[in-house]
VOPAGU-2260 file (C-alpha; in pm, 1 decimal, decimal comma):
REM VOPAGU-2260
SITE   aa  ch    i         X         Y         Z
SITE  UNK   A    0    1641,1    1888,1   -3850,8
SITE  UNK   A    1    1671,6    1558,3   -4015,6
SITE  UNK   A    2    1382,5    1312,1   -3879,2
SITE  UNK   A    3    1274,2     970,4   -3955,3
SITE  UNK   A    4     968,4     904,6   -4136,1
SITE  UNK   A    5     654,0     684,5   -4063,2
SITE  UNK   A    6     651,7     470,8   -4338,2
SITE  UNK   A    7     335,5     438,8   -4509,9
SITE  UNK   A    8     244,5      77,5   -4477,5
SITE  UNK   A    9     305,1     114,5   -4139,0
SITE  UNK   A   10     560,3    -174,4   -4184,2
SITE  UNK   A   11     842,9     -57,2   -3946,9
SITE  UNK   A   12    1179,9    -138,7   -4101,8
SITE  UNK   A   13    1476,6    -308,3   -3840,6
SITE  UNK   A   14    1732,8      15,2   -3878,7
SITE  UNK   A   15    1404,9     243,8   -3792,9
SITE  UNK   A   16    1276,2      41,4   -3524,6
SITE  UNK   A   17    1614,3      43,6   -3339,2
SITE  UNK   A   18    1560,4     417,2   -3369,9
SITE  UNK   A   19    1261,3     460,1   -3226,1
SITE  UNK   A   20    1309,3     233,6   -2955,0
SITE  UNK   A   21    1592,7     381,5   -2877,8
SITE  UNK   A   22    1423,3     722,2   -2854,8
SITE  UNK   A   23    1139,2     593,0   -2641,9
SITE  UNK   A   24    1403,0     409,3   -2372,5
SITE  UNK   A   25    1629,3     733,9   -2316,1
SITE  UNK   A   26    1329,7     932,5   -2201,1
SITE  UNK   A   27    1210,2     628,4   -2005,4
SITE  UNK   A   28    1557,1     596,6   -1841,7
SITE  UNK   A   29    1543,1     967,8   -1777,5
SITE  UNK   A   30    1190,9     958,7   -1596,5
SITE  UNK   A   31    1252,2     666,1   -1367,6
SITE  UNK   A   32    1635,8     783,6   -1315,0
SITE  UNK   A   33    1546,4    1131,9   -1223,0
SITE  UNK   A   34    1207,6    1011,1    -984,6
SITE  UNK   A   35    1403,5     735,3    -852,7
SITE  UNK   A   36    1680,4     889,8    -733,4
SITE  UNK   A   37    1454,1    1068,6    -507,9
SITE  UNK   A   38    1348,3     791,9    -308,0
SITE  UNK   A   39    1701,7     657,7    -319,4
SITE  UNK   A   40    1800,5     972,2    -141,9
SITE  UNK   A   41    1529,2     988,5     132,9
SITE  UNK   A   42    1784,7     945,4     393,5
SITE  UNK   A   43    1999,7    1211,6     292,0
SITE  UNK   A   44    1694,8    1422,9     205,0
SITE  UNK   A   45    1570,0    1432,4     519,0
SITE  UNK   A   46    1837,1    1541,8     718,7
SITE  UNK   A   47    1918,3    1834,3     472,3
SITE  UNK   A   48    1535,9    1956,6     419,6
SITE  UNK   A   49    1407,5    1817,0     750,0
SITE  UNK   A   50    1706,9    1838,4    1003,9
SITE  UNK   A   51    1474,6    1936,7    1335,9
SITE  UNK   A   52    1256,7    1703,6    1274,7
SITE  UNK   A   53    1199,3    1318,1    1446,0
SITE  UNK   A   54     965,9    1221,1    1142,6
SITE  UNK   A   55    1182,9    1382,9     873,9
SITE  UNK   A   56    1162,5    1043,3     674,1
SITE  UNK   A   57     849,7    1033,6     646,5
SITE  UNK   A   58     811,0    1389,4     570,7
SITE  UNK   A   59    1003,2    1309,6     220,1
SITE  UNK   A   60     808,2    1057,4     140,0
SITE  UNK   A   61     512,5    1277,7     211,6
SITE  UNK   A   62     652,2    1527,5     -56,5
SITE  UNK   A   63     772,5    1200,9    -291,2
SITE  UNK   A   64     375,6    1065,4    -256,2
SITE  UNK   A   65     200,9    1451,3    -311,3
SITE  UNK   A   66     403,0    1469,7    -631,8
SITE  UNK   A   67     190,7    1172,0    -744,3
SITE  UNK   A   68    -135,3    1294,3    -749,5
SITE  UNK   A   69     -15,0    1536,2   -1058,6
SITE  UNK   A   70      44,4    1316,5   -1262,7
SITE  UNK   A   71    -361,0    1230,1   -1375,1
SITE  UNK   A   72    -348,2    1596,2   -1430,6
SITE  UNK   A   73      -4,0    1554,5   -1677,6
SITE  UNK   A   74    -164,2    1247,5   -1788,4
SITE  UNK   A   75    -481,9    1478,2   -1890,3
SITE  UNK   A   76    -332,3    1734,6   -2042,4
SITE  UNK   A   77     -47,1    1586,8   -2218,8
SITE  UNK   A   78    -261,2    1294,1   -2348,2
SITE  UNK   A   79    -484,1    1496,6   -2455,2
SITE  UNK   A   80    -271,9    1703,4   -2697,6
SITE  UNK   A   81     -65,4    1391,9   -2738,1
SITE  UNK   A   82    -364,5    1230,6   -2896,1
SITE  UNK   A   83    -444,7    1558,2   -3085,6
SITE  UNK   A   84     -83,4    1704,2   -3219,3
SITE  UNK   A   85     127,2    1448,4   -3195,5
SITE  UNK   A   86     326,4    1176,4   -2920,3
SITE  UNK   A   87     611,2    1322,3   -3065,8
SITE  UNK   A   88     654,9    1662,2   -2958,6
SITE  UNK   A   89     475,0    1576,6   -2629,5
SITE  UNK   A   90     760,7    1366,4   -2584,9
SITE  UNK   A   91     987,5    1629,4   -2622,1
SITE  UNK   A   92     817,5    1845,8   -2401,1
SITE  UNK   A   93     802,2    1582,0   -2117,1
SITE  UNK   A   94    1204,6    1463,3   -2049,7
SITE  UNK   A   95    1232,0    1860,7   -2083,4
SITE  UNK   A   96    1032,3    1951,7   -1804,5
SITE  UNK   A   97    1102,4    1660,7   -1623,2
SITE  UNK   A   98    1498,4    1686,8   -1676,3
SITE  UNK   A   99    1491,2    2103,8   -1559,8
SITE  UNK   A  100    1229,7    1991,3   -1228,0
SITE  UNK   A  101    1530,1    1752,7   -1111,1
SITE  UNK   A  102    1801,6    1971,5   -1203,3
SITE  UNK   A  103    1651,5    2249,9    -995,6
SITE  UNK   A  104    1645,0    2071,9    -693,9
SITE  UNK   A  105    2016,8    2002,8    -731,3
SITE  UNK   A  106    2082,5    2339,6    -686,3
SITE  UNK   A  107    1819,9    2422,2    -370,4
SITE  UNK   A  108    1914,7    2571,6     -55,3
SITE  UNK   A  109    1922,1    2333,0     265,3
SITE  UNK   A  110    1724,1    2441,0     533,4
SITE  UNK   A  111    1960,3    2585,3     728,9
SITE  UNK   A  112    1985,3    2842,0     476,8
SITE  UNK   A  113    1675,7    2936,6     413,2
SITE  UNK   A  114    1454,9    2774,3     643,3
SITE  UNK   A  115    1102,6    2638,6     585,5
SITE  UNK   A  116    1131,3    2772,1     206,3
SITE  UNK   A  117    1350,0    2464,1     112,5
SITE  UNK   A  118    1119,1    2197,7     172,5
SITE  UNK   A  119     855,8    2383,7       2,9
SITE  UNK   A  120    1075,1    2417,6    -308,6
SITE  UNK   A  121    1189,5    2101,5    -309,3
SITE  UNK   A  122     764,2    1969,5    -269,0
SITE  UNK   A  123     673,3    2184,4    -565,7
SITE  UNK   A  124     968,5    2113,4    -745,4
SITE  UNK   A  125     831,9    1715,8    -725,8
SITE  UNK   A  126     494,5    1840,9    -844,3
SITE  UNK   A  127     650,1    1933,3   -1168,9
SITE  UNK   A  128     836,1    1594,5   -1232,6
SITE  UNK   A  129     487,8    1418,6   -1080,7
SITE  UNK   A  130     351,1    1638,9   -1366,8
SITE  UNK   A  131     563,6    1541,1   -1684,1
SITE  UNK   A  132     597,8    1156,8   -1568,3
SITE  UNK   A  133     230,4    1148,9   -1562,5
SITE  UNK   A  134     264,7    1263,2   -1965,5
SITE  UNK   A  135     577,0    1018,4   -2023,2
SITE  UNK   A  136     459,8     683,6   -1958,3
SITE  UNK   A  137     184,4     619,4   -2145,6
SITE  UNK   A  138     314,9     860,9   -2460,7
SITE  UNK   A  139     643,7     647,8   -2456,0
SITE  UNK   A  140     465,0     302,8   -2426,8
SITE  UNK   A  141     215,3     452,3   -2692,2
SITE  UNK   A  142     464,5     580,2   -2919,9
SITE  UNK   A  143     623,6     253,5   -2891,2
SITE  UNK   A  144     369,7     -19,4   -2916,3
SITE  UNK   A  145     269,4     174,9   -3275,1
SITE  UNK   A  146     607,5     152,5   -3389,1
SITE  UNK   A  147     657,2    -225,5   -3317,3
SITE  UNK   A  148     648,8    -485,5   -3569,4
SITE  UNK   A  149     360,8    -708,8   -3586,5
SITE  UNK   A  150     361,9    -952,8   -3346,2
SITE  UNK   A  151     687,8    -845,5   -3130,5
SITE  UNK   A  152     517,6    -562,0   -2923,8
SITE  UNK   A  153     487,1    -720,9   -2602,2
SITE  UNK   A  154     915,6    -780,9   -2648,8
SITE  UNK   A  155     960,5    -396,7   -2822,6
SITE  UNK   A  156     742,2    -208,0   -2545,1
SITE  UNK   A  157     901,9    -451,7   -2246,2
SITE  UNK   A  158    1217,0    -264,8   -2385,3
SITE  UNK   A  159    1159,1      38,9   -2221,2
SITE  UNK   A  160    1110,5    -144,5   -1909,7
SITE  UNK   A  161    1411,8    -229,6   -1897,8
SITE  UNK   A  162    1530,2     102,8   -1919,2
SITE  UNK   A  163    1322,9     144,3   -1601,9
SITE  UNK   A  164    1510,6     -62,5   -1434,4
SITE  UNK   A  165    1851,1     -15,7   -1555,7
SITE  UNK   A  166    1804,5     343,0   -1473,8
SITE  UNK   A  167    1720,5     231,9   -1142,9
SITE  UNK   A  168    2049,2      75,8   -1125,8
SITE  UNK   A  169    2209,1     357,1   -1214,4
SITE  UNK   A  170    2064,4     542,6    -984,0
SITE  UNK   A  171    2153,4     287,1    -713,0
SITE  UNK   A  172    2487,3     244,6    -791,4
SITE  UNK   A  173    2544,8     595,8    -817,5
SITE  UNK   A  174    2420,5     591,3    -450,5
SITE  UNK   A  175    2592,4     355,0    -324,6
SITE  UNK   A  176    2956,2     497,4    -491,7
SITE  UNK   A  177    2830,4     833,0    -305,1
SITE  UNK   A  178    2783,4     716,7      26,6
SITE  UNK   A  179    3100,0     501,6      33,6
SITE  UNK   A  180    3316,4     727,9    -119,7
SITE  UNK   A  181    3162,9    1048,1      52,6
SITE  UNK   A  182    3047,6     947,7     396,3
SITE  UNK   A  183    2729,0    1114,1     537,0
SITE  UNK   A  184    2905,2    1430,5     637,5
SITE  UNK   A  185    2986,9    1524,1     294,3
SITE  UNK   A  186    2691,5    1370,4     169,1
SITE  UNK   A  187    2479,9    1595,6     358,4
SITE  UNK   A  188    2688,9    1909,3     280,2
SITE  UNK   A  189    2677,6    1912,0    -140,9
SITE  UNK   A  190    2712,3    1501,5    -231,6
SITE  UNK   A  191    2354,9    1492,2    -219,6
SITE  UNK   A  192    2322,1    1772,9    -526,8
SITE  UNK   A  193    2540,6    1575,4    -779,7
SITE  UNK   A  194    2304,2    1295,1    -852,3
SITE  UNK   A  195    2055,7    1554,2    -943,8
SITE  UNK   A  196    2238,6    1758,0   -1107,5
SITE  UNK   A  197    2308,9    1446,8   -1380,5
SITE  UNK   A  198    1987,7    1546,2   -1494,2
SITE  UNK   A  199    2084,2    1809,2   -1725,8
SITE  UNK   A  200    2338,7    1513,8   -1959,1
SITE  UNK   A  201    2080,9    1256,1   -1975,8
SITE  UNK   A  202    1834,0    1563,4   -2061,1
SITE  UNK   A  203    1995,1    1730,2   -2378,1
SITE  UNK   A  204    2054,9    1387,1   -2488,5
SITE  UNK   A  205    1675,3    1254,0   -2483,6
SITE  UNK   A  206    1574,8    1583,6   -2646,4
SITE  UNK   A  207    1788,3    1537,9   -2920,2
SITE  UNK   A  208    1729,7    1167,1   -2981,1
SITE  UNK   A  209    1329,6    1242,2   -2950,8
SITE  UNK   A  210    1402,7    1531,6   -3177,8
SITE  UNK   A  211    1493,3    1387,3   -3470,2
SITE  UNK   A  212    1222,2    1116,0   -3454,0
SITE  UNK   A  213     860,3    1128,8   -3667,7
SITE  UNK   A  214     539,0    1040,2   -3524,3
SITE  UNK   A  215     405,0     689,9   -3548,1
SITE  UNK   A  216     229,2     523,9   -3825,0
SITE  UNK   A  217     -59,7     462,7   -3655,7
SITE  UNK   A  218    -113,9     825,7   -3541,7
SITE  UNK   A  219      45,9     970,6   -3898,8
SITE  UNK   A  220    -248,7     755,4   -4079,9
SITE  UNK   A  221    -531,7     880,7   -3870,2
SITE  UNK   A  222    -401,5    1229,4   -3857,3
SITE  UNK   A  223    -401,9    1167,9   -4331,4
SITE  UNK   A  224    -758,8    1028,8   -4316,0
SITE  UNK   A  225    -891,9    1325,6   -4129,8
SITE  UNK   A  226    -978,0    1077,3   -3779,1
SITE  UNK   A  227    -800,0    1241,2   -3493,4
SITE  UNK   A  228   -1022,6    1329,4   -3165,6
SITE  UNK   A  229   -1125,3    1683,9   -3153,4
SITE  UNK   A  230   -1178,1    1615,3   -2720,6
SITE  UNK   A  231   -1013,0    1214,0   -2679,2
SITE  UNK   A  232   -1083,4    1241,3   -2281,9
SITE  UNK   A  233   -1462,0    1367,6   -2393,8
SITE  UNK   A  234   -1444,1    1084,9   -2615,5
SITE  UNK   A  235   -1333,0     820,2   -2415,6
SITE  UNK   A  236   -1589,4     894,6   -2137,2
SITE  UNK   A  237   -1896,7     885,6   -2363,6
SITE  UNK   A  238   -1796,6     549,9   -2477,0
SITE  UNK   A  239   -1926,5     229,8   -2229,9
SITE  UNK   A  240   -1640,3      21,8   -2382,3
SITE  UNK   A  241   -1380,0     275,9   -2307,4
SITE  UNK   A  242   -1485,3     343,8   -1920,7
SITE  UNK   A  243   -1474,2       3,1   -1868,7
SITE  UNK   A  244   -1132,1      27,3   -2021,1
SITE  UNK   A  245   -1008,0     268,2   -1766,3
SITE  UNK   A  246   -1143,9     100,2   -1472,7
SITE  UNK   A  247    -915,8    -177,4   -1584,1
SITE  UNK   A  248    -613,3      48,2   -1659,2
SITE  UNK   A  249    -689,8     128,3   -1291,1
SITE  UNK   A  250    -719,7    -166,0   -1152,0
SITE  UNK   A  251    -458,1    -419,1   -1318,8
SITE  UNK   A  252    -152,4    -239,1   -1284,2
SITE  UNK   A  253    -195,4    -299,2    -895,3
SITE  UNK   A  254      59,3    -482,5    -854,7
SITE  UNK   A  255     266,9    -294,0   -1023,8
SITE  UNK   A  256     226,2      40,6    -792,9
SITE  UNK   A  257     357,6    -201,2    -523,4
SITE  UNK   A  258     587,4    -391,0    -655,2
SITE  UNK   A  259     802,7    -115,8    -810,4
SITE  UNK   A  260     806,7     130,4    -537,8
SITE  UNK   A  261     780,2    -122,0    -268,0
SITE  UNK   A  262    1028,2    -413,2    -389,2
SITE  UNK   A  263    1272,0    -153,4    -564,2
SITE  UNK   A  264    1223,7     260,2    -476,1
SITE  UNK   A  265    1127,1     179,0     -96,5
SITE  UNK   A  266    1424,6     -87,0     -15,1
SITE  UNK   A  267    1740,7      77,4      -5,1
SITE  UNK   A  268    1546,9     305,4     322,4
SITE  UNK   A  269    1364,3      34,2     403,5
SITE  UNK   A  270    1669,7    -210,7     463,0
SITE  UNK   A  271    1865,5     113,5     627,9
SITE  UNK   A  272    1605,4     211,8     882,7
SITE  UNK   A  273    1384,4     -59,6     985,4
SITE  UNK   A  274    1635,3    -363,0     934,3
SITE  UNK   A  275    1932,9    -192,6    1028,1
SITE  UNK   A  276    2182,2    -290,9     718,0
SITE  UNK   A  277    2441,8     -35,4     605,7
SITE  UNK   A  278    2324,3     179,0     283,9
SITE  UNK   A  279    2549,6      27,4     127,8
SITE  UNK   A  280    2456,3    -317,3     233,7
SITE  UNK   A  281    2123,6    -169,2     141,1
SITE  UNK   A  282    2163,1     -76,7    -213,0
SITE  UNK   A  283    2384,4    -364,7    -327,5
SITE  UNK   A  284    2087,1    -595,1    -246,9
SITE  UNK   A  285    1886,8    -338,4    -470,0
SITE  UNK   A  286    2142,1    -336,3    -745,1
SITE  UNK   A  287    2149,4    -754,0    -771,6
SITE  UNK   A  288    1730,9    -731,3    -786,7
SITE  UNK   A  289    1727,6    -475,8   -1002,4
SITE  UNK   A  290    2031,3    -692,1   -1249,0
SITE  UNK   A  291    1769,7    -974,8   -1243,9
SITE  UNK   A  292    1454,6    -845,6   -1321,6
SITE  UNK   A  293    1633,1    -640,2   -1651,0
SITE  UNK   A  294    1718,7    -971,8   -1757,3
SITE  UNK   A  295    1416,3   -1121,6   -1736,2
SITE  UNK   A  296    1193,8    -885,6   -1834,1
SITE  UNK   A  297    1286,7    -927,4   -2259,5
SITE  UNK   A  298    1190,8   -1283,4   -2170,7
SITE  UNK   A  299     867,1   -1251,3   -2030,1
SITE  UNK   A  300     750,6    -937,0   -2332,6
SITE  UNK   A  301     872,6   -1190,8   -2580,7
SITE  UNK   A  302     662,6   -1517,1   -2429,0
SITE  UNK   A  303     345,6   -1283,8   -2414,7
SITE  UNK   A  304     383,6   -1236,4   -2775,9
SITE  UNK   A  305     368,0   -1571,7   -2798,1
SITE  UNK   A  306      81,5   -1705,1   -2516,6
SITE  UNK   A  307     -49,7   -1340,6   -2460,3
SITE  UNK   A  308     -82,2   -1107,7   -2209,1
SITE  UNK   A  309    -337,3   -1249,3   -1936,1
SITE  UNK   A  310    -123,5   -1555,5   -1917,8
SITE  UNK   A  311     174,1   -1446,1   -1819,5
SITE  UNK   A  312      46,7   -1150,8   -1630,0
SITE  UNK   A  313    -200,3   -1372,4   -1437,2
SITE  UNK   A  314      98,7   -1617,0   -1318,1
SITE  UNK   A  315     350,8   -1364,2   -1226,7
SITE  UNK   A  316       8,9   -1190,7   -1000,3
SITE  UNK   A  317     -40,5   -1571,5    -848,0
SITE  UNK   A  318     374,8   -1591,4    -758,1
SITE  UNK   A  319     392,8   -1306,4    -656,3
SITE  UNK   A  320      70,4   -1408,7    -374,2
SITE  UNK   A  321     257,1   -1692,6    -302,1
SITE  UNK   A  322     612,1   -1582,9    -228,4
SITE  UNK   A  323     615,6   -1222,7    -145,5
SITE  UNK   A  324     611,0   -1311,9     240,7
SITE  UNK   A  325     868,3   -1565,5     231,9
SITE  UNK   A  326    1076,7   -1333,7      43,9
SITE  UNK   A  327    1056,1   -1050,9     275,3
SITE  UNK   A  328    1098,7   -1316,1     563,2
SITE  UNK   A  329    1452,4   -1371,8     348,2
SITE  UNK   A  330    1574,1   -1026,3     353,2
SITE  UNK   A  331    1435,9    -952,9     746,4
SITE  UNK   A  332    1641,5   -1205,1     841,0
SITE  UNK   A  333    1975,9    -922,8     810,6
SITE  UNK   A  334    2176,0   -1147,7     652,5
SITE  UNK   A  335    2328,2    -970,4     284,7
SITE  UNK   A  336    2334,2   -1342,3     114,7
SITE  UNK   A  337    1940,6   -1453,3     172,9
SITE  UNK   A  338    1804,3   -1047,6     123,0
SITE  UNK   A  339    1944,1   -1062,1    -185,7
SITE  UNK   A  340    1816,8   -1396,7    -261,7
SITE  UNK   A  341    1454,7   -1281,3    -156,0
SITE  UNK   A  342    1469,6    -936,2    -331,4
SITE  UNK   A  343    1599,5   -1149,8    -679,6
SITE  UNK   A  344    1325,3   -1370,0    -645,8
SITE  UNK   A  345    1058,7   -1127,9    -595,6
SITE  UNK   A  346    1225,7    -964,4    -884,8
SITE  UNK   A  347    1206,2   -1204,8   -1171,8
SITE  UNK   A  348     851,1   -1268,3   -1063,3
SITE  UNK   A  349     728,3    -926,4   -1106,8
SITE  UNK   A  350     908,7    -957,6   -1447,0
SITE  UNK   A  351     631,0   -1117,6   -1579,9
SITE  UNK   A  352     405,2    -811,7   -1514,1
SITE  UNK   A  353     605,8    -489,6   -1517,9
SITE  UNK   A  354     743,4    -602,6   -1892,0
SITE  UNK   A  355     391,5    -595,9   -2002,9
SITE  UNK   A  356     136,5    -456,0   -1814,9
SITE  UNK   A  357     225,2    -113,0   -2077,7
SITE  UNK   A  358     127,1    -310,7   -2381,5
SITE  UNK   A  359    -177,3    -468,0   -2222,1
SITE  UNK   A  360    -310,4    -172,5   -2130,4
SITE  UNK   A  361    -218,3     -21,2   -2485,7
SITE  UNK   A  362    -414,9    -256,0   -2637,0
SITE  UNK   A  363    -743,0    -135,4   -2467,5
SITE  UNK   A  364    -785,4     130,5   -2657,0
SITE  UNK   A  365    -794,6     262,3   -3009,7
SITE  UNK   A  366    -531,0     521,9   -3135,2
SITE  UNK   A  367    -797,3     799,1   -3113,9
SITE  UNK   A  368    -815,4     802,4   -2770,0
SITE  UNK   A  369    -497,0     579,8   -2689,4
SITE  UNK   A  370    -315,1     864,4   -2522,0
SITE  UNK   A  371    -535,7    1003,9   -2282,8
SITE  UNK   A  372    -694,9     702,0   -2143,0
SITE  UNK   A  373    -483,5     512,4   -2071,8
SITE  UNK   A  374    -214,2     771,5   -1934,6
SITE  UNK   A  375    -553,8     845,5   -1695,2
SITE  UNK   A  376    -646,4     519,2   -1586,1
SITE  UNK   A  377    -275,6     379,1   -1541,2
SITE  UNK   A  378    -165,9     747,4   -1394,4
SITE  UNK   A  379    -439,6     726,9   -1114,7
SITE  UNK   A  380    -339,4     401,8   -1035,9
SITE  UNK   A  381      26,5     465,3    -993,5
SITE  UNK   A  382     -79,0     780,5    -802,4
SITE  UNK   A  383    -344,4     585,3    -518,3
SITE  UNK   A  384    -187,0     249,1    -497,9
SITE  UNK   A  385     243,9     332,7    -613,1
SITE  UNK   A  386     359,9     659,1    -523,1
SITE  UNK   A  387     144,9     665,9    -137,6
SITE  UNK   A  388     311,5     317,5     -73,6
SITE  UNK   A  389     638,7     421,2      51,8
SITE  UNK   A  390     456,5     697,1     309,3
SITE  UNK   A  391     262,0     406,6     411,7
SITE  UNK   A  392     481,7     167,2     499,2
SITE  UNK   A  393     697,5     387,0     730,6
SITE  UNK   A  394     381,9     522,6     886,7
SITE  UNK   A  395     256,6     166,6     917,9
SITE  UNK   A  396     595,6      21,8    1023,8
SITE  UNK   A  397     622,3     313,1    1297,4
SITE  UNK   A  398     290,9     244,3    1418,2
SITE  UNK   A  399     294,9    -172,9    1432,1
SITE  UNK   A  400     647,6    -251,5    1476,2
SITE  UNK   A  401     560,4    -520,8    1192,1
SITE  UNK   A  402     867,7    -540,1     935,4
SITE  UNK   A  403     677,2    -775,4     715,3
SITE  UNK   A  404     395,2    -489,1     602,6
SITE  UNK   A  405     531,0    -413,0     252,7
SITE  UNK   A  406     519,0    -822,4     185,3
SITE  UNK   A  407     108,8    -831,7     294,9
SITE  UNK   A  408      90,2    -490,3      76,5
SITE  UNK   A  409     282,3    -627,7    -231,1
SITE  UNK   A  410      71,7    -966,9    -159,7
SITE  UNK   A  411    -289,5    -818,1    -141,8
SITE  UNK   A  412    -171,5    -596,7    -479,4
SITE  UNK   A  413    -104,5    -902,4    -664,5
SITE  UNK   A  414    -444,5   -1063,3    -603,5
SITE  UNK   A  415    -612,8    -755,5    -677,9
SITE  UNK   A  416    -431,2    -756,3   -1029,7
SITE  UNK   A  417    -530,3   -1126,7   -1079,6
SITE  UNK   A  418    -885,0   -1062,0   -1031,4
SITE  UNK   A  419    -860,2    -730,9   -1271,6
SITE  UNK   A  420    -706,2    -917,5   -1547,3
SITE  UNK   A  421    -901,9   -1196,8   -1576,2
SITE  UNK   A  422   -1195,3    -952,3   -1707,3
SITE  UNK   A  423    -965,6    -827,4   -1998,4
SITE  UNK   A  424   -1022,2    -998,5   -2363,7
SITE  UNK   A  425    -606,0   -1057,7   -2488,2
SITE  UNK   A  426    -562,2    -868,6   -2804,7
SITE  UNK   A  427    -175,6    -972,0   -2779,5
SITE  UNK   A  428    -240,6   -1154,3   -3153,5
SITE  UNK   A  429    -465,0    -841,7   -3326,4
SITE  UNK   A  430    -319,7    -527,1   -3444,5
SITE  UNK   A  431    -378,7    -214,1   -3274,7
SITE  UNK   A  432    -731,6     -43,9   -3395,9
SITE  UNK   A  433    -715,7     325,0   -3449,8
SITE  UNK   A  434   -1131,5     364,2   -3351,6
């Protein structure tokens, strides 16, 4: 197997770099494609997995928010070997389990077939992808960040954001072909299987890109010098500095938790159910956010490199306080022109955290312990505050009648990240520290 090699200076050259990067976006793009599509289905989901029941979309969101809580536990025990063998091979191991967990449920019986055993597959079957994204964030945005030259990281990690996002797309567009071409008849009978079943492609691909990839420089050095963790979770919990760490990888991606699965996984059902626009409708108004906040994002890694983190971080936390009501109030209104104009706005705001929040919280910690704590701290955030958002604004919704809950949610996030941030120290100009 032919791989590429950390160079020794840890000077990463421009051909190598595109390499790496490359290898940490596909298995991005695979993570947020494959757990995305999922919420992008909930509609669908329901009726095939739920079909006797009045609540059945909340019921998949119940199963899309359970599969959350795992990831800590992925984010424990992949982080902790991660930080201990390698980022490499635990990023192999990751968009492999993840990549077989979404496969599988392209292939599961509907209820009707084989009753209450399908929606407990299909629950369990999320626990495994909960599991393996909680291990491929913060290795990819690790593995990453020690690749990237000195003084571009905020712009190299903000890279993989945008494979986020553009898998997002993907996974919206592919959606929205579906349901146009396919109607909700044929949807529900086997339509609903093929997005999943694009899992296996994008898969076999990752694993051979990650495959033929070295570890990082960073990690390589330490391992040479004898300095690698023997227990980094032990480690990182004995340490005052490092707890205080965590608390703020658990605190300042807030607003992230809310404004990705609120503003992007949550909208297309959202806009269908409560507002009453077509899916299509629905998911255009997705796509066009989700084509404006890719473009922005390179923009906003690249000025933190230049102003730092906090800055830009702090501002996009303060707009998005300031105009995530009147942007919902946009898209409630039903027309197609102003949602999307409320949903883009909103979207190149939170551009200005998603494209960096990775390499900020990176940057608390030292390569011995990199791994694990901050795939914890960011993992348990995304699990309390991201992935229990959807099931709580349907249940909210339901309850109040008030259409304008997600934009108080997203809006009480965002000052909740401003506070958290402004207790970090910027290390956007230092290099990473490996103790």
């Amino acid at each position: 197997m032919n791989t590429v090699a950390p160079p020794q200076s840890g000077v990463v050259d421009p051909r190598t770099a595109r390499r790496i990067t490359l290898a940490g976006c596909v298995g991005i793009f695979a993570e947020l494609y494959d757990n995305g599509i999922f919420g992008f289905m909930a509609g669908t989901l329901a009726t095939v997995f739920f079909p006797d029941s009045k609540n059945a979309v909340l019921l998949v969101f119940v199963g899309y928010a359970i599969s959350f809580f795992f990831r800590p536990l992925g984010a424990i025990v992949c982080g902790q070997l991660g930080d201990r063998i390698g980022r490499q091979r635990m990023l192999v191991f990751v968009i492999l389990l993840i990549s077989a967990a979404t496969a599988a449920i392209g292939v599961l019986p509907p209820y009707t077939a084989v009753g209450a055993a399908a929606p407990i597959l299909l629950i369990l079957l999320r626990v495994l992808q909960g599991f393996s994204v909680g291990g491929e964030a913060a290795g990819a945005m690790t593995f990453l960040a020690e690749h990237a030259p000195a003084g571009k990281r905020g712009l190299y990690t903000s890279y993989a954001q945008i494979a986020s996002f553009v898998s997002l797309l993907t996974g919206t567009l592919i959606a929205a072909w579906m349901n146009a071409g396919l109607g909700s008849a044929r949807m529900e009978a086997f339509g609903w299987r093929i997005p999943f079943l694009l899992a296996v492609p994008l898969g076999i691909t990752g694993i051979y890109i990650r495959r033929r990839i070295s570890d990082t420089p960073n990690f390589s050095r330490l391992r040479a010098e004898g300095g690698l963790s023997r227990n980094p979770l032990k480690e990182a919990f004995s340490s005052r500095r490092h707890r205080r760490a965590i608390l703020l990888a658990l605190f300042i991606p807030l607003l992230n938790g809310a404004g990705y699965y609120v503003l992007f996984t949550y909208m297309p059902t959202f806009m269908s159910k409560i507002l009453h626009f077509s899916s299509v409708q629905g998911l255009l108004v997705t796509a066009v956010a989700l084509v404006s906040i890719s473009i922005a994002i390179p923009f906003a890694g690249a000025l933190s490199d230049r102003i730092g983190r906090k800055k830009v971080i702090a501002g996009s936390a303060a707009a998005m306080a300031v105009l995530g009501v009147p942007c919902y109030l946009l898209i409630a209104t039903g027309n197609v022109g102003l949602a999307i104009l409320g949903a883009s706005v909103m979207a190149v705001v939170f551009a200005g955290h998603t494209a960096i929040i990775h390499i900020l919280l990176v940057e608390l910690f030292p390569t011995r312990v990199r791994y694990s704590a901050y795939g914890l701290g960011y993992n348990v955030s995304s699990a309390v505050f991201g992935g229990t958002a959807p099931l709580l604004m349907t249940f909210l919704i339901g309850q109040t009648g008030n259409t304008t809950i997600p934009a108080f949610y997203v809006v009480l996030t965002a000052l909740g990240t401003l506070i958290a941030v402004s207790r970090v120290i910027d290390r956007a100009h230092e290099p990473l520290r490996d103790a």
